[in-house]
Structures are given as C-alpha cells and as structure tokens.
DONUTI-683527 format. One line per 8 residues: number of its first residue (from 1); for each residue x, y, z of C-alpha. Coordinates in Angstrom, 2 decimals, decimal comma, m for minus. Layout:
BEGIN
NUM = X:Y:Z  ... $
END
This chain:
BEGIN
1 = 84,27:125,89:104,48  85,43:127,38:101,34  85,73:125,60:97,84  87,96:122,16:97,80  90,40:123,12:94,98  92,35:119,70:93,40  96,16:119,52:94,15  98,75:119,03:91,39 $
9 = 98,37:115,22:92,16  101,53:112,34:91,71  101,69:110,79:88,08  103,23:108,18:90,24  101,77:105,29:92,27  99,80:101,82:92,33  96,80:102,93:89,40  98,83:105,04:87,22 $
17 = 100,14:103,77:84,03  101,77:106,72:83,72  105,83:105,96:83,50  107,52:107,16:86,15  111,45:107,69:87,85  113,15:109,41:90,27  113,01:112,67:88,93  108,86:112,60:88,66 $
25 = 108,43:111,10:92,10  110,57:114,38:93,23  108,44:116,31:91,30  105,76:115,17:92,76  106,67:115,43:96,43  107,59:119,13:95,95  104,18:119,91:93,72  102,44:118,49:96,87 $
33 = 104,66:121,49:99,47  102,98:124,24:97,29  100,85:126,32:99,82  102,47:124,29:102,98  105,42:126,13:103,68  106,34:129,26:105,79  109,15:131,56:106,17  110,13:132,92:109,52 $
41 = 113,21:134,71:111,21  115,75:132,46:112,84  115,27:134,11:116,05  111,23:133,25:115,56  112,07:129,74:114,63  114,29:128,55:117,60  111,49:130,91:119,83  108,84:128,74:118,06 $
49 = 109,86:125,34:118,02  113,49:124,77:119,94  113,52:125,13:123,78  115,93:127,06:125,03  118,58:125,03:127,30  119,53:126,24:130,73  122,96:125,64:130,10  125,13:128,17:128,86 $
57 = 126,59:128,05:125,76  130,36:129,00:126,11  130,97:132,60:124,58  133,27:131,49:121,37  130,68:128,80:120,20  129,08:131,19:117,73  132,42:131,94:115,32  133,53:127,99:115,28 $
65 = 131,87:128,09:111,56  133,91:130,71:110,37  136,58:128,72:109,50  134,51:126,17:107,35  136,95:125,96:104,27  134,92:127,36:101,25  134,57:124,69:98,01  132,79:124,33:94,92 $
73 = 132,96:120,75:95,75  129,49:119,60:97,43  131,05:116,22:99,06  133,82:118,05:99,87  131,60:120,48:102,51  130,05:118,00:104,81  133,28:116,97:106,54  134,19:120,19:107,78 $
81 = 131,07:121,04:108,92  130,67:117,92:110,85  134,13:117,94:112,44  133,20:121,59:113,17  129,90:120,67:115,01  131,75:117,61:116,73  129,94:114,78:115,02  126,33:114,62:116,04 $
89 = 124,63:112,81:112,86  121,52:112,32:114,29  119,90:115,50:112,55  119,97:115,62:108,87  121,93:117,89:106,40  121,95:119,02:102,98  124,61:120,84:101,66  124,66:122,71:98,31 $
97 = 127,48:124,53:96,84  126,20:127,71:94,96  123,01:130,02:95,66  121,29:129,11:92,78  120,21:125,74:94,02  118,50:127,12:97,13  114,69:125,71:97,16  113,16:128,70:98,80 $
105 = 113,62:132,71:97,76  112,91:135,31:100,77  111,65:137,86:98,59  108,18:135,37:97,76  105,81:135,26:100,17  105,43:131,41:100,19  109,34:130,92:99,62  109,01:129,46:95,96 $
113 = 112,32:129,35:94,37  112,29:131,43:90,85  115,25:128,75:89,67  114,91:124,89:88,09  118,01:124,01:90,23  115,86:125,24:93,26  113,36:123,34:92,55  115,00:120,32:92,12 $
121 = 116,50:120,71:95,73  113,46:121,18:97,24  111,71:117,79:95,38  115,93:115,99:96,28  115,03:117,36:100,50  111,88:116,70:100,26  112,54:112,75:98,58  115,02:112,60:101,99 $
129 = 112,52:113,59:104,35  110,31:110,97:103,06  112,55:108,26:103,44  113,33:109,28:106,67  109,50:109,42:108,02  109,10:106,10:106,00  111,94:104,29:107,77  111,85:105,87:111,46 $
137 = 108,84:106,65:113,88  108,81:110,54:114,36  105,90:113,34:114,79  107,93:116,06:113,05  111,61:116,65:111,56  114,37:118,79:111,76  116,90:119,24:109,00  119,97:122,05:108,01 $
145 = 120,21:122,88:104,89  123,52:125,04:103,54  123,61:126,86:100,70  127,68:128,07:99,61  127,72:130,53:102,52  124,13:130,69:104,07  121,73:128,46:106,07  118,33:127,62:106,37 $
153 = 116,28:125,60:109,11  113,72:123,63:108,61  111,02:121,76:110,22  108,63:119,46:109,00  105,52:117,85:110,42  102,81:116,15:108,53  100,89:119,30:108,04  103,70:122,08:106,67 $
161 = 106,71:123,12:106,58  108,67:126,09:108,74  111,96:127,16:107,53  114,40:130,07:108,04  115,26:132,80:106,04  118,76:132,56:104,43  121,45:133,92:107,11  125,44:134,03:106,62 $
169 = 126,72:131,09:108,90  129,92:132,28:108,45  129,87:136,08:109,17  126,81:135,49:111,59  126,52:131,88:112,70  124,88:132,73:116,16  121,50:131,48:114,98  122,73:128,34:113,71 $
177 = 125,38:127,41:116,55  122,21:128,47:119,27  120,16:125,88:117,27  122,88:123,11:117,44  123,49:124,01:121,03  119,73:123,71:121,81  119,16:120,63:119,46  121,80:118,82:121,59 $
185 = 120,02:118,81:124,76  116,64:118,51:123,14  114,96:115,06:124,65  114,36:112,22:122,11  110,30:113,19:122,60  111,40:116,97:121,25  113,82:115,88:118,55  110,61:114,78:117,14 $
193 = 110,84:111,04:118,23  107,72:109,33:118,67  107,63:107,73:122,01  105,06:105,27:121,15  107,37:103,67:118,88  110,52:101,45:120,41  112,83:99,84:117,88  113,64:96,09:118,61 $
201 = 117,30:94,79:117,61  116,84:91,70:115,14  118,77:89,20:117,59  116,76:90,52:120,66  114,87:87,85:122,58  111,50:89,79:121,58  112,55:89,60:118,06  113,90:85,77:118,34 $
209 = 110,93:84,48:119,69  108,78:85,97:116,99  110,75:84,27:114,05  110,56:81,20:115,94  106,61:81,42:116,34  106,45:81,53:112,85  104,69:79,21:110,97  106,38:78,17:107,31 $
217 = 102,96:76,66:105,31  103,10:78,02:101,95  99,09:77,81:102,36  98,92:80,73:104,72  99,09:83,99:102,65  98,82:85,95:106,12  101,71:84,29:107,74  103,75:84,65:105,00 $
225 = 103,17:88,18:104,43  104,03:88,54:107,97  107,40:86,40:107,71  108,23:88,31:104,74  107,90:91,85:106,50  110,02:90,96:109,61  112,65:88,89:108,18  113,34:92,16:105,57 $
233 = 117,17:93,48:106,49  116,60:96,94:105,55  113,79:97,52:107,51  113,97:97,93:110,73  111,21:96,40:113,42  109,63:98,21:115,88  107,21:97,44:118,96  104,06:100,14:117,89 $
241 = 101,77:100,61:121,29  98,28:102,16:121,61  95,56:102,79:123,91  92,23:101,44:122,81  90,15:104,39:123,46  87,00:101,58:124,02  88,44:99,05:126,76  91,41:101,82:128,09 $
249 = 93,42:99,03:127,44  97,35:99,12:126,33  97,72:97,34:123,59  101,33:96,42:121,67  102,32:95,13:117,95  105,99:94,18:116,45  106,14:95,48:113,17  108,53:95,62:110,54 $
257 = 108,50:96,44:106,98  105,61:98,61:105,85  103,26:96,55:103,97  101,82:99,62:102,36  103,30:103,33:102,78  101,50:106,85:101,38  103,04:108,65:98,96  103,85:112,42:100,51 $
265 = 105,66:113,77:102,50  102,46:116,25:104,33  98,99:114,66:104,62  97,73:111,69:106,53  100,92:109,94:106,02  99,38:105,91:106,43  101,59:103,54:106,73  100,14:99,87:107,28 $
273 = 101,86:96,76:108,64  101,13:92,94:108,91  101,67:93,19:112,64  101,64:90,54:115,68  100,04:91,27:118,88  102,92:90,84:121,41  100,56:90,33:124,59  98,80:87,48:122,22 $
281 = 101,40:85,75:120,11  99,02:82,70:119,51  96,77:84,91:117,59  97,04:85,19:113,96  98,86:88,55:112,20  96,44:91,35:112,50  96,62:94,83:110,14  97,75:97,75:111,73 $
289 = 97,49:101,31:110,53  99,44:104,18:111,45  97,63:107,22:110,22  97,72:110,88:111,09  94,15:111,65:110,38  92,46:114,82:109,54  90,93:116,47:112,90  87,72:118,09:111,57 $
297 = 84,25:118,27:113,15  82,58:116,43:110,43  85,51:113,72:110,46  84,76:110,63:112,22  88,11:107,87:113,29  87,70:105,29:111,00  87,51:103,14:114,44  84,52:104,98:115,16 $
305 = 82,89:104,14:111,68  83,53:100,30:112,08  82,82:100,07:115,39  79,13:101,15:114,00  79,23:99,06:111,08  80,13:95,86:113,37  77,50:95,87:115,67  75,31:97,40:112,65 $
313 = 76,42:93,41:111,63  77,72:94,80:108,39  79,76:92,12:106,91  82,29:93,11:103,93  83,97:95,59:106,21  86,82:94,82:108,37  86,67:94,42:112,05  87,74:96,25:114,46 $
321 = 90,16:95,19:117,20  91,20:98,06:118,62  92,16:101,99:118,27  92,66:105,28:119,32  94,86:108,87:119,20  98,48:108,85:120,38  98,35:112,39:121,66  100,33:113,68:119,07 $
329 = 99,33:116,98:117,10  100,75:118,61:114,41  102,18:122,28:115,01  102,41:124,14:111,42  98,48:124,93:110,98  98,36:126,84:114,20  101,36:129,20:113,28  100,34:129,50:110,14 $
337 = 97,77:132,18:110,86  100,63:133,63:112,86  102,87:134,57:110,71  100,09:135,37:108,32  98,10:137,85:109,61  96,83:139,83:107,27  94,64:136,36:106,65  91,40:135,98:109,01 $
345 = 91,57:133,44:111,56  87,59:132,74:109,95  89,36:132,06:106,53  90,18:128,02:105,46  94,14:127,30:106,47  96,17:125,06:103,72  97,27:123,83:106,28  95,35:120,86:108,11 $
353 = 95,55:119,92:111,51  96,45:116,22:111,87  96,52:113,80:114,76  98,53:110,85:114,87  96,12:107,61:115,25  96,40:103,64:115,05  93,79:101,40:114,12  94,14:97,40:113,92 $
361 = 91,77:95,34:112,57  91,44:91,53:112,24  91,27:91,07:108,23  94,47:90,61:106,05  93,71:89,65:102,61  94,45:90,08:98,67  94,68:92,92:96,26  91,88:93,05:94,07 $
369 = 94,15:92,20:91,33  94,49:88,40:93,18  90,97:87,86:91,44  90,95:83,90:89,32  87,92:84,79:87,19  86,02:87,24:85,97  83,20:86,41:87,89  85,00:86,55:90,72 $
377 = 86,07:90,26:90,46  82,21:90,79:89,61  81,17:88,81:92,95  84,02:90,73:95,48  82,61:94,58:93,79  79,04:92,87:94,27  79,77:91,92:97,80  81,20:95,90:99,07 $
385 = 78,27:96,92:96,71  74,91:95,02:97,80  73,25:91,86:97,42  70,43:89,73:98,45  67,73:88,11:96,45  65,92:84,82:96,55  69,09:83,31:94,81  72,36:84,63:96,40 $
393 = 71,56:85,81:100,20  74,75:88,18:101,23  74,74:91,21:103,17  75,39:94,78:102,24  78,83:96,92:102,91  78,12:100,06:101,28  74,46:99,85:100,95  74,11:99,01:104,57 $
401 = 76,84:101,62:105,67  74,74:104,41:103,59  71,63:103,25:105,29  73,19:103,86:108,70  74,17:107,10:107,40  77,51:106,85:106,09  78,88:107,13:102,78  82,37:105,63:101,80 $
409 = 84,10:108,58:99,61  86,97:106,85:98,22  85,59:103,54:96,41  89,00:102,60:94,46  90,62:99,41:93,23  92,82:99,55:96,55  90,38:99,87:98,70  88,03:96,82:97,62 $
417 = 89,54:93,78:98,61  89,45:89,90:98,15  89,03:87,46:101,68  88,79:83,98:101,83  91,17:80,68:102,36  93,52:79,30:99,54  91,49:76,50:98,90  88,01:78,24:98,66 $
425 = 85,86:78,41:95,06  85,39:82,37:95,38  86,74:84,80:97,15  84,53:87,86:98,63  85,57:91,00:98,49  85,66:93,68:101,60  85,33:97,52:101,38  87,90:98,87:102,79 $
433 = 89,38:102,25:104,57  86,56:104,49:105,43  88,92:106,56:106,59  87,23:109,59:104,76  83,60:108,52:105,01  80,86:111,20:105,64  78,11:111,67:107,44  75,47:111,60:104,79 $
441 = 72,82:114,00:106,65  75,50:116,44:106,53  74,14:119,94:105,14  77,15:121,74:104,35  76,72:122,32:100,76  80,32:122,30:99,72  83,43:119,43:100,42  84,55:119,69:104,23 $
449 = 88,41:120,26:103,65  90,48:122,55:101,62  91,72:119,86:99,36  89,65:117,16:98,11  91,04:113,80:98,65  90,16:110,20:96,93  91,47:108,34:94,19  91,87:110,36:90,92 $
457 = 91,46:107,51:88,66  88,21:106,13:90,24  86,40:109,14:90,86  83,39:110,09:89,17  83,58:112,42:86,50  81,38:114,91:88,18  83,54:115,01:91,17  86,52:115,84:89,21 $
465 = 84,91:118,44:87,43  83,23:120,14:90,62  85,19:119,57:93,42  83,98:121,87:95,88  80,60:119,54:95,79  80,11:116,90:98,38  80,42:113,26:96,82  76,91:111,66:96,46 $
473 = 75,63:107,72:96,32  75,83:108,66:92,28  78,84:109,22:92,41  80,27:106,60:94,31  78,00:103,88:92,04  80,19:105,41:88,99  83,47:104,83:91,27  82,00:100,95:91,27 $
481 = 82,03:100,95:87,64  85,63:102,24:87,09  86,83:100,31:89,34  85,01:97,43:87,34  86,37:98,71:84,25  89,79:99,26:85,24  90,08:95,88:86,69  89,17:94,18:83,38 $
489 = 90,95:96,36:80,85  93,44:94,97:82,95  93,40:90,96:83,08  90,40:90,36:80,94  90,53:89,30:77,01  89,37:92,42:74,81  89,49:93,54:71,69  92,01:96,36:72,23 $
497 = 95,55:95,09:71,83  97,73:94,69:74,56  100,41:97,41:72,52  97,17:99,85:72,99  96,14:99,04:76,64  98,79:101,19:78,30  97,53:104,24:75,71  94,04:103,35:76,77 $
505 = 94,16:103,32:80,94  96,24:106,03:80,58  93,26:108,31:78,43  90,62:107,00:80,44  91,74:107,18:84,50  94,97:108,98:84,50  94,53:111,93:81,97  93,04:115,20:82,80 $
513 = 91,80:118,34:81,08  92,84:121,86:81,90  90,21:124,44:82,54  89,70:127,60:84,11  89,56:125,94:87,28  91,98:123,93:87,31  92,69:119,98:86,27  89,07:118,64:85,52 $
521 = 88,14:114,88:84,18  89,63:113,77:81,33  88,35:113,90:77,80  88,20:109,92:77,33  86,28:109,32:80,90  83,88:112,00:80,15  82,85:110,93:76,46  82,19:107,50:78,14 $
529 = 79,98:108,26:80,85  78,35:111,33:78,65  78,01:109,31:75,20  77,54:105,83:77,00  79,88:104,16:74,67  83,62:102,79:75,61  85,96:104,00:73,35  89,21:103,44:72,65 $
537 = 92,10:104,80:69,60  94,12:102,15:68,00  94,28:103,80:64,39  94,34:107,51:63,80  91,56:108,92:63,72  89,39:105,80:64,53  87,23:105,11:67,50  86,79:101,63:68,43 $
545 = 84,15:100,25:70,77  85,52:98,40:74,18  84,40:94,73:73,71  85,41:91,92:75,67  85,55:88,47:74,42  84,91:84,74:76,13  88,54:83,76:76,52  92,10:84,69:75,17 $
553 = 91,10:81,11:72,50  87,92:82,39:71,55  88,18:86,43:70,48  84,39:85,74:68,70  82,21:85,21:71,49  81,04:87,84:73,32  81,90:88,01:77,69  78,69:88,65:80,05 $
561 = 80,65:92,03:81,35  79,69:93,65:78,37  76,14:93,61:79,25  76,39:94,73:82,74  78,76:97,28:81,05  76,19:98,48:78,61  73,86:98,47:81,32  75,38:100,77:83,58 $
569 = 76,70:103,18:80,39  73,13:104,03:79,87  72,49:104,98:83,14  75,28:107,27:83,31  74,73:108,38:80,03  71,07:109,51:81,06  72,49:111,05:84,54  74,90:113,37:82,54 $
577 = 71,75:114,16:79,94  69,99:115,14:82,94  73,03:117,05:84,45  73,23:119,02:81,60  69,64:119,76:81,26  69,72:121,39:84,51  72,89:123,34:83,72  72,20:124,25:80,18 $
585 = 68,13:124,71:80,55  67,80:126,31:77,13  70,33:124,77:75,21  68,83:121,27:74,50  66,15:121,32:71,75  63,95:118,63:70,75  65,81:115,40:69,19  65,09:111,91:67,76 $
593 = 66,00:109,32:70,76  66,57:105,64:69,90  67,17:104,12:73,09  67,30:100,81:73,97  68,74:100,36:77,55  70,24:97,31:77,71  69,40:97,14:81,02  67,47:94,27:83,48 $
601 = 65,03:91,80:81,95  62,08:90,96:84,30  63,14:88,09:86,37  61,44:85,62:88,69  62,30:86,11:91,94  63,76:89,35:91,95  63,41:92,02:94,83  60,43:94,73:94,33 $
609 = 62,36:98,11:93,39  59,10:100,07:92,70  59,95:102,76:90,45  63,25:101,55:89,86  62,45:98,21:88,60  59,81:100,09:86,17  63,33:102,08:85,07  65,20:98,70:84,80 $
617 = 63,04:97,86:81,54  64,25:98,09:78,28  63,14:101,32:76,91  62,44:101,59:72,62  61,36:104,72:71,25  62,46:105,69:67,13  59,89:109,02:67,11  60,94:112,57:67,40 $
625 = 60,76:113,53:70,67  60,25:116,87:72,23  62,67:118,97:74,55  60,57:117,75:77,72  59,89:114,12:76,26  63,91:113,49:76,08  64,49:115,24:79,25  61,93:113,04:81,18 $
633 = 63,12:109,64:79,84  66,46:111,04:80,64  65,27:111,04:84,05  63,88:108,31:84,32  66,69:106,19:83,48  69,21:108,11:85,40  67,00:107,41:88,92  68,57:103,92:88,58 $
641 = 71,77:105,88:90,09  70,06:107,28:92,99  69,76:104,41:95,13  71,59:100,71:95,10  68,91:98,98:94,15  68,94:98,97:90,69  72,73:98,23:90,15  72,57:95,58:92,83 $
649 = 69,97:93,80:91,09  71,64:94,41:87,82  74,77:92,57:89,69  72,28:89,84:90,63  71,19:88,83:87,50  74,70:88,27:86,02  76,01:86,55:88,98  72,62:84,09:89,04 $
657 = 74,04:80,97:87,60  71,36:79,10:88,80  69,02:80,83:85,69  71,47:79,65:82,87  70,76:83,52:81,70  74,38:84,72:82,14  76,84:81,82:80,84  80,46:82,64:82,51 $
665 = 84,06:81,63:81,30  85,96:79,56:83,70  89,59:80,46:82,49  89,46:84,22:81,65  91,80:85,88:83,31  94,66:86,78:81,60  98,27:88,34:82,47  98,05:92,10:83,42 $
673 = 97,92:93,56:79,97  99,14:96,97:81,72  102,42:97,86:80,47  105,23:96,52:82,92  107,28:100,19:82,48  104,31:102,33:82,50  103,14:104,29:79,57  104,90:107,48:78,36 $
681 = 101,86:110,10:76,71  104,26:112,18:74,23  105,51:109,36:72,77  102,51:108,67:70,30  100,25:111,43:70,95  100,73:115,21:72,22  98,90:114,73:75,46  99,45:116,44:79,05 $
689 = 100,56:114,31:81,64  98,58:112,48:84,31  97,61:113,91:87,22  95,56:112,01:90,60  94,50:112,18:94,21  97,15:110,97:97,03  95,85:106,98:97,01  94,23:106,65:100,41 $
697 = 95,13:104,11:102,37  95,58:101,00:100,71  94,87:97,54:103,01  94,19:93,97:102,21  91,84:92,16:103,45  91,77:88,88:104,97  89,28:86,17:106,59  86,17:87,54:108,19 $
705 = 83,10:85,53:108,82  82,11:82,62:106,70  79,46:83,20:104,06  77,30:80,53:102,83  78,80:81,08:99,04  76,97:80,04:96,00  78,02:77,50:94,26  79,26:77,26:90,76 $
713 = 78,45:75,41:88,05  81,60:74,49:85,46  80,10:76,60:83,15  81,29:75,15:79,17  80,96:77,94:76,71  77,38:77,91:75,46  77,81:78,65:71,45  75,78:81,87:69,91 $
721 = 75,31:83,62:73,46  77,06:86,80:72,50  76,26:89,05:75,46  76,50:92,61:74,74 $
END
C-alpha cells in the first residue's frame, strides 16, 4: 500500500472546541468529497448504474422539458419541473438558478468547481444527502441536480460519488427523461433501498407493544435511553435484521432514533442505536451498530475481534451478541479505475470498498464525561489500560487484546467508556470500538489504507506527524494520556481559568501545523510531549505550567494527577529525545541533564517489571554528560513506553488507597469548563483553524460482568501533601 496521507478533517464534532455552524459543517462535508468523485457521460451513467426497462418509453417523452418556464427565481423552478415529471418525489432535487453555482466544472478532471458559489452547492447537496442517509436506510442515492438550463446526475454510495457531465435538458432532455423513465420502474432494492431495513408506523401493533413493555424507573439509564430514542417524533423507527454469521441465525431489532451518527457523508458511515431484540422483548436494550466497514485483507469485523477477546475472557470490552455482512457492497471503487485508466489497477484507489455490516453487543453505558471523581476517570482509563497487583486484581482490555495480537488504533475519549449500576461506588470503564484494530504481527511497513483514520485530537504526536507509519503500543500509551488530559482540563479544578480553557483545548488537541506534507501535530501538543512540561498562554507572552489543584475550595493544594502527569511527561519527553536522536544522529551534542523523573517509588507488593521497574526509579544526574551518556538515559527512560507495564503500575500506585501514598479528593469534579459555544481561534490570536480525523464510532457502554471493586476510603484532605 502506498503512503496514508491525512484528509482535510471536520473542525466540527464531539472533541472539538472549535466553534462551529452550518456553514463549517458544509464545509466540511464537501472537504471530505475531494478525491471521491467522478465524471462520466450520461449515456455511461444510466449504462452503469440504471437498468434499462423493457417498456417503451412513448416517442414525445424526451421534449416534455422543453417547455419548463425559465426564472431567476430558484423556488419558483421546482413546480414546473415536478408537474412536468408528474409528481414522483421520491428522488431528490436541487435546483439552482444560474451556472455559476454549479458544484462540479467538466473541464477538471475530478469535477472541482473553480467558483465559491460552487462550492457552497456542493457542501448545501452534500449537507442533504447526509440527512437523507441519516434519516432513511439506503445502500446508495440518487439525486438531480439543475443548473438554469443544464442537468447533472448523481449517485452516491458510501465510497464516491458518480455524476454526469452538464447536458441542456431543454434542447436535449433525452438523457434525463430516459433516467426518469428508468428510475420509475426501478425496484425499491435498486432505488437504493436497503431491504434489510422495514420502517414500522408509530401506532402499529409492533410499535404499541414496545412502548407498553417499557419500563419508566428513573434508575435505569439503559431503559431510558431506549424510551427516549423510540418515543422521538422526528425519527422514524425501523425493524433492522441480520444474519449472525456464527449461529446462521436471523436475528431482528426495532430501532429508532440514532443514538450516535458519523459525521460524512462517504466512509464507514456508523450509525448506533439503543435497540430491542424483537424475538426477545424480555431482554434488556442491547447496542446495535450499523457500519459499512472497510473490506481490506488486513481488516478484521469488529465481531471477529470480540468474539476473540470473549473467549480470550477479556473483560473491559463489550460482548458480543451477534453479527455479520448484509450483502451489500459499494459500487464507486470498482469504476473508478474505469473511467480512469491511465491509473494502474496495482496503484491505491481513493476510493475504498465498503460493506455494509451490523454488530450488537450486550453493553450500554456512559460517556466518559459521566465520570463523579477524579479517581474515577483514573480507574475507567486504568481498567481499558491494565491492572493487577497484590492490591487491586482486574483484568486487562488493551494489554490483554495486544497480547493476543491485537492492537486497538483509535484509543479516544469516545471510545473509553464508563459501566456499572446507578447506585455503585465506581464505575469501570470499557474499551470500546475496535473497529480499526490491527493485527500486530503485521509486516507491512506502512498504514494499510489510503487515508489514515482515528481521532485527531487523541492521537499521538508521532502519528500525526508520520502518517504513512503503522500505529505502535507507544503510541497508543500517549493516546491514554490525552485522553487523560483532555478529560481533566475539562471537569477538573486547575490553575488555568475557565476564560482560557477553550484557548487551551483548542492549542493542544484541535490545532495543527502546516508542513510540506500536509497538516502535522500541533505546536502546543508537540512542545508537551517533546519538552515534558504542560503549558498553557494566559498573558502574552507568558507560559504557564498546567497544575491542578485539590478542589474548586482549595486552589493551594496540589491534586495526585499531577504526579502521574509528570510521570508520564518524562517518559514521552525521553521517547521524543530518542526519536530525534535517531533522526538527527549528528545534530545532538553533549549537554548538562538534570533529570529527575518523577516517576514510581519502590513499592511493596508491586509486580516484577525487570528492566522496566529498574527505569521506573527516579533518575538524578547535575554533571555534564556526553552525546552517548544523554542518549542512553534517554533510552532508558523512554523503554517505559514500550510495553504496559510500566504505566500500569504507575496507574497502580495512584489508585492504591490502601498505602495512604496517594490521598484523593472526594468532590472534584467540576462543571465542564469547555466553552458551551465552542472557541473561535482569530478572535485572540492569529491561528489556523482546527483540523481532525472522522470520530470513529462512538458507543456507550453498559453492565458487563461484576468486578470485585476496591473499596474506598472517604479520603479528608491530608494538609502539606502537594503531589506534583
């Protein structure tokens, strides 16, 4: 495979705290077309995708257009041309009045429009077609668009986009009147209608007797989700059926509103639901996904994954109930090659094939965000992290999965999730969507697929800056961190204030920096992992270090993160060194070192790590230092980020009550300090806007087997323990 360039990603979406509207989101969706869409003949087009019918089509048919009244009047064109085609709304179109708003140009090879009113048609068509794949059940989508005098043709599946080149409805409407006359007698199946999909009317008996099963306790966050989703008027509910490809057995879900939807229009397209198993309506909600998934050879179903990781007895990782394909392919990537021929079939397509896949699994929980206490968000990233020691005995999600040979790929703050019942002391968390995991024997020596996919704001900065290179255990361990970091810059006391918080996520996950290559890792992420401080600007021209504090009472005292912050700094800051080194292998000189790692303190009972628990010790050294000496501390250090070990035990000691070590606030969570509105870069400083992966899939998690929890002490505040 060939390099995995980064897509112009949304500013929108759930991590941004970039400000958004309407006219970014459109921005967005038609950014995301660039490199997906082909121009073709009309007589190629209705050969390519529109049977023909074996009914005649009566000779006058192909001048009834002509007499379309012209108008500079937009609203005024769509009556005319529906009385003209007798009424059939069940295929969308878009009329605009004057050339210059057409979205594509014939005379550019990938139809990009050289106008800004072009544009903005082709982000307003492609904001329609969205809406219509997020309301309806289809595989693909056709849609007319007129411009004043001329038409276009398009159809969309989750891979690309075909479309026409301009033709004169008017003075030749033969191609357009064939392709009405065709559409007509097209079956639901080739209108593009999924036939796994049946709508239910809201006073059927189906749809009756659900309501009615219903249980109203205010206790059950799963029911209520569920109650919430079916009983939502503008969403229609539907009856989604698959075939478990394990048991062969037909399995069937009522559905209504999405309870999470990708952004996108191309692309895997997930949409999940809080869903209820029709053949067993005394069983709980389950979550379903609805996914078209990437068909590659190195791309496992998810099911697949978590069927291994379940009778692997990996807990933290939802459960699999059933799954499997829905024979349903897209079209666009095979044609592509086509109609471009002067490209080898050997060479990487934009375009990616996609089949159209459900998955349910048994867990439906909370957003991370849900956490009560900061040691609770510690415990549910510990938990889809690793953990077991003589003190807390847990099992391992990622760890475990890595052992068996997969790694995750897309660690995010949506995809690690809090389980448990209402009532419960702590929550666990649950890793989430391993949609995109890898096989981690694999020896390809580049990324898989021509775009890279994860979660822009969580992603190490090494992966941003070199795409094309497989994601490693390093860098997911980082991803753990951000996500960390992200999640208590957000409801955490801190010494930046909450005017400066917006500024501050924004610099650190959402901003990029241009390069030769394209978008690359921001300046504020880098400088964080690379200098192993936290930074953050709240006078001109002044750097401030990240520090968070006991309580929102008590700004003196000093919060246990910020050692297992500092900890984890100095790792990264020694992997980057190291990084370097081998990039740069002349440039580094010899220099004085003062380190002090504030990293693990020996500790009774804790597991053997060998070489890494030799790395875990505090490390002092003031003397000048040669080239090779810096270079081989360096290393030393940064081998704490080559396994889970060392971070898991690092997790350990903070999260040991039991010790009295690590002292932890009961009341420290505070309301999300992330600016309701978003935050608008320009307004204070000149900065580029935001730019991140399409967010993965993004499910909750619910109750999964019961852990034997730790329990926790109510911790007072413990006066002049100031952890750093």
């Amino acid at each position: 495979m060939g390099e995995s360039p980064l897509k112009a990603y949304p500013r929108s979406g759930a991590w941004s705290t970039h400000a958004t509207n309407q006219t970014i989101r459109r921005r967005e969706l038609r950014e995301a077309m660039d490199g997906k869409t082909t121009l073709i003949s009309p007589s190629d087009f209705l050969k390519e995708f529109v049977p023909a019918s074996q009914e005649l089509m009566p000779a006058a048919f192909p001048t009834i257009l002509g007499a379309v009244p012209h108008t500079t009047n937009e609203l005024h064109m769509y009556s005319p041309l529906v009385s003209a085609l007798n009424g059939d709304k069940t295929l969308p179109i878009e009329v605009k009045s004057t050339k210059i708003k057409d979205p594509y140009n014939d005379e550019h090879k990938d139809g990009t429009s050289d106008t800004a009113e072009g544009r903005e048609t082709l982000g307003q068509i492609m904001a329609y077609v969205k809406s219509t794949f997020d309301h309806q059940h289809l595989m693909f989508l056709f849609m007319v668009l007129i411009i004043e005098e001329d038409a276009r043709i398009l159809r969309v599946d989750r891979s690309g986009i075909f479309v026409t080149k301009k033709f004169n409805y008017k003075t030749d409407g033969a191609p357009l009147i064939e392709f009405f006359w065709r559409f007509a007698r097209l079956s639901p199946e080739e209108r593009g209608v999924d036939p796994t999909a049946e709508r239910i009317e809201r006073e059927s008996d189906v749809a009756r007797n659900v309501r009615a099963e219903i249980r109203h306790d205010p206790q059950d966050y799963v029911q209520n989700l569920f109650h919430q989703s079916v009983k939502d008027p503008n969403w229609p509910l539907w009856t989604l059926a698959l075939t478990d490809e394990r048991t062969g057995e037909l399995r069937r879900y009522l559905v209504g509103r999405p309870h999470f939807k990708a952004e996108g229009v191309v692309g895997r397209a997930t949409r999940g639901y809080i869903a209820r198993d029709l053949d067993h309506p005394d069983k709980p909600p389950v979550y379903l996904k609805d996914a078209w998934r990437v068909v590659h050879e190195e791309i496992q179903k998810e099911g697949a994954v978590l069927d291994t990781l379940n009778k692997n007895n990996v807990l933290h990782v939802p459960t699999l109930l059933c799954h499997g394909d829905l024979a349903q392919t897209t079209k666009s990537q095979d044609l592509w090659y086509k109609y471009h021929p002067n490209v080898s079939t050997d060479a990487p397509s934009p375009l990616k094939k996609h089949e159209h896949y459900r998955l349910v699994v048994k867990e439906v929980g909370r957003p991370l965000a849900d956490f009560r206490r900061g040691y609770e968000l510690v415990f549910a990233i510990f938990c889809c992290l690793q953990g077991e020691s003589s003190v807390l005995i847990f099992s391992r999600s990622h760890a475990l999965a890595y052992d068996l040979g997969i790694i995750h790929r897309d660690i995010s703050a949506g995809n690690i999730l809090l389980y448990g019942k209402t009532g419960d002391d702590l929550w666990s968390g649950m890793l989430n969507d391993w949609e995109l995991s890898k096989d981690v024997n694999s020896k390809s020596p580049v990324a898989r697929q021509p775009d890279r996919t994860g979660t822009w704001q969580f992603m190490s900065a090494h992966a941003l800056n070199t795409p094309e290179k497989p994601i490693i255990i390093t860098d997911e361990l980082e991803s753990f961190f951000h996500v960390l970091l992200y999640a208590s810059v957000r409801f955490l006391p801190h010494n930046c204030t909450k005017q400066f918080v917006g500024k501050f996520l924004f610099d650190y996950f959402d901003d990029f920096d241009i390069t030769t290559a394209g978008r690359a890792c921001g300046t504020r992420k880098y400088f964080s992992v690379t200098t192993g401080v936290v930074t953050f600007l709240q006078e001109p021209g002044v750097a401030t270090k990240l520090r968070f504090t006991w309580d929102e009472t008590d700004k003196i005292l000093g919060h246990p993160i910020n050692g297992m912050f500092a900890a984890i700094l100095g790792w990264l800051k020694a992997h980057y060194a190291v990084l370097d080194a081998a990039k740069n292998p002349n440039e580094r000189g010899a220099a004085v070192a003062s380190k002090n790692v504030n990293a693990l303190s020996s500790n009774q009972g804790a597991p053997n790590l060998g070489w890494v628990g030799r790395a875990l010790q505090p490390i002092h050294k003031t003397t000048r230092m040669t080239k090779t000496d810096v270079e081989d501390v360096d290393r030393e250090i940064a081998e704490n980020l080559l396994n889970h070990d060392a971070m898991a035990a690092l997790f350990m000691e903070y999260l040991d009550l039991k010790s009295g070590k690590h002292a932890w606030p009961m009341h420290d969570k505070v309301e999300d300090q992330r600016p309701k509105k978003g935050y608008k870069p320009g307004d204070d400083i000149p900065c580029l806007p935001a730019a991140f992966l399409n967010p993965p899939t993004k499910r909750e998690a619910g109750e999964i087997d019961e852990l034997d929890l730790p329990s926790i002490p109510k911790h007072q505040r413990v006066d002049g323990d100031d952890s750093e």
